[in-house]
C-alpha positions as a printed Julia matrix, in Angstrom:
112×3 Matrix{Float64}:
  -9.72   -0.63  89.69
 -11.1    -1.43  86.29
  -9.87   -2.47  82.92
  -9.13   -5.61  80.84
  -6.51   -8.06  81.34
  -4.29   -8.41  77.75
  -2.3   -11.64  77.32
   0.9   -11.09  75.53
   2.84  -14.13  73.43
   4.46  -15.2   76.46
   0.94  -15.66  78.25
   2.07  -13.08  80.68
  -0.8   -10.76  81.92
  -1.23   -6.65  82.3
  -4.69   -5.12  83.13
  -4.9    -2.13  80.26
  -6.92    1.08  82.02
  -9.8     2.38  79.59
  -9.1     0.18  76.43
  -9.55    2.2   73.52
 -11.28    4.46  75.79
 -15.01    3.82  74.14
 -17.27    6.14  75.68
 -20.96    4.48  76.85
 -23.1     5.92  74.01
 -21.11    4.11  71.39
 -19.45    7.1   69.81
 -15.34    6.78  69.45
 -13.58    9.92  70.19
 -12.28   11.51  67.37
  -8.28   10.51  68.94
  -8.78    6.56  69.52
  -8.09    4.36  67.25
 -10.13    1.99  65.86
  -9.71   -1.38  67.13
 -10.46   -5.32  65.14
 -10.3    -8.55  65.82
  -7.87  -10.66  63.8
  -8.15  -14.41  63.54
  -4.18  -15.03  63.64
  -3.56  -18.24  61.27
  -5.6   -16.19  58.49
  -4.73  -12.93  59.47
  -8.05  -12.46  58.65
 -10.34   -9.25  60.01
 -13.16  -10.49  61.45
 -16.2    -8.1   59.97
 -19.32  -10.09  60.9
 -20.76  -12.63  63.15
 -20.85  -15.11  60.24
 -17.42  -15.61  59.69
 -16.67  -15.5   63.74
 -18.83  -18.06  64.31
 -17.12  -20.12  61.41
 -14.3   -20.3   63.29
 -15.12  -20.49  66.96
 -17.21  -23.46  65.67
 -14.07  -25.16  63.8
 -12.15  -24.52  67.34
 -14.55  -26.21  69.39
 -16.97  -23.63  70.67
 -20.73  -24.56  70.57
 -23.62  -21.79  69.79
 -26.13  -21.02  72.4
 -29.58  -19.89  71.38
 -31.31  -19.21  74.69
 -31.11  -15.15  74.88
 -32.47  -13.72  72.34
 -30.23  -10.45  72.95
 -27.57  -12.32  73.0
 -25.06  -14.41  70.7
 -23.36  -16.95  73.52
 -20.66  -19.6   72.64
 -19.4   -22.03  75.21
 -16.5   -25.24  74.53
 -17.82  -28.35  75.89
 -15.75  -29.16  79.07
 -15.06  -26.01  80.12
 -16.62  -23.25  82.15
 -15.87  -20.72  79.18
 -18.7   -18.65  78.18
 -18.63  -16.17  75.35
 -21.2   -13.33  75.07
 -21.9   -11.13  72.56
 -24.37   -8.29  72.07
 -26.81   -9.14  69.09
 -26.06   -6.22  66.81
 -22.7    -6.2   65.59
 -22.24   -2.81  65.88
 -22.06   -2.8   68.95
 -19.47   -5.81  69.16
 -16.8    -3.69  71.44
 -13.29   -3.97  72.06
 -13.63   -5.75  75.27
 -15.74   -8.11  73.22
 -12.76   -9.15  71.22
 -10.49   -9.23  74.02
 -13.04  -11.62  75.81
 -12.93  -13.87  72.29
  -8.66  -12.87  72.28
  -8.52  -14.0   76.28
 -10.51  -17.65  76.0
  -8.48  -18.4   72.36
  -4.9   -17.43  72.89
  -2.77  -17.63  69.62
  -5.76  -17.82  67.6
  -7.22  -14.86  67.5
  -5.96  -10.66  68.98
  -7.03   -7.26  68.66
  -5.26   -5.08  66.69
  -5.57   -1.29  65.74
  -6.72   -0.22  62.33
């Protein structure tokens, strides 16, 4: 069984099968939509690592700089870790939903 656990408002869980079904190469099939992450008090898109950063930082989260093919937050006193591949491009839905999953009401993933 695979797939990523989605949160709804009332913190209740569901595992989704195939989220946005994103093949391995990267490609999108020409059916799925496209899917962004939204930082929920702003409703603003986030559309770089800049302005994510920005606000994981005002919520807490501390930059890592150890990998270099990797961008990694964690939040002091917690076992949270969030990783990130280095090229934004390839920042994937269950990317957000891992950034969605350890920030509830602050940020979700929404289709375009």
């Amino acid at each position: 069984m695979s797939g990523v656990w989605v949160f709804n408002k009332n913190g209740v869980a569901r595992l989704v099968q195939n989220p946005g079904a994103e093949p391995i190469d990267g490609t999108t099939p020409s059916n799925a939509r496209r899917k962004v992450l939204v930082h929920i008090p702003t409703n603003e898109v986030i559309t770089s690592y800049a302005q994510l950063e920005r606000k994981l930082l005002s919520l807490g989260w501390l930059r890592y700089y150890d990998d270099p093919e990797l961008i990694q937050f964690h939040k002091e006193g917690s076992i949270d870790l969030i990783s990130l591949p280095r090229d934004f491009s390839r920042f994937k839905t269950m990317h957000m939903y891992d950034v969605v999953i350890k920030n509830r009401n602050i940020f979700e993933v929404r289709d375009m």
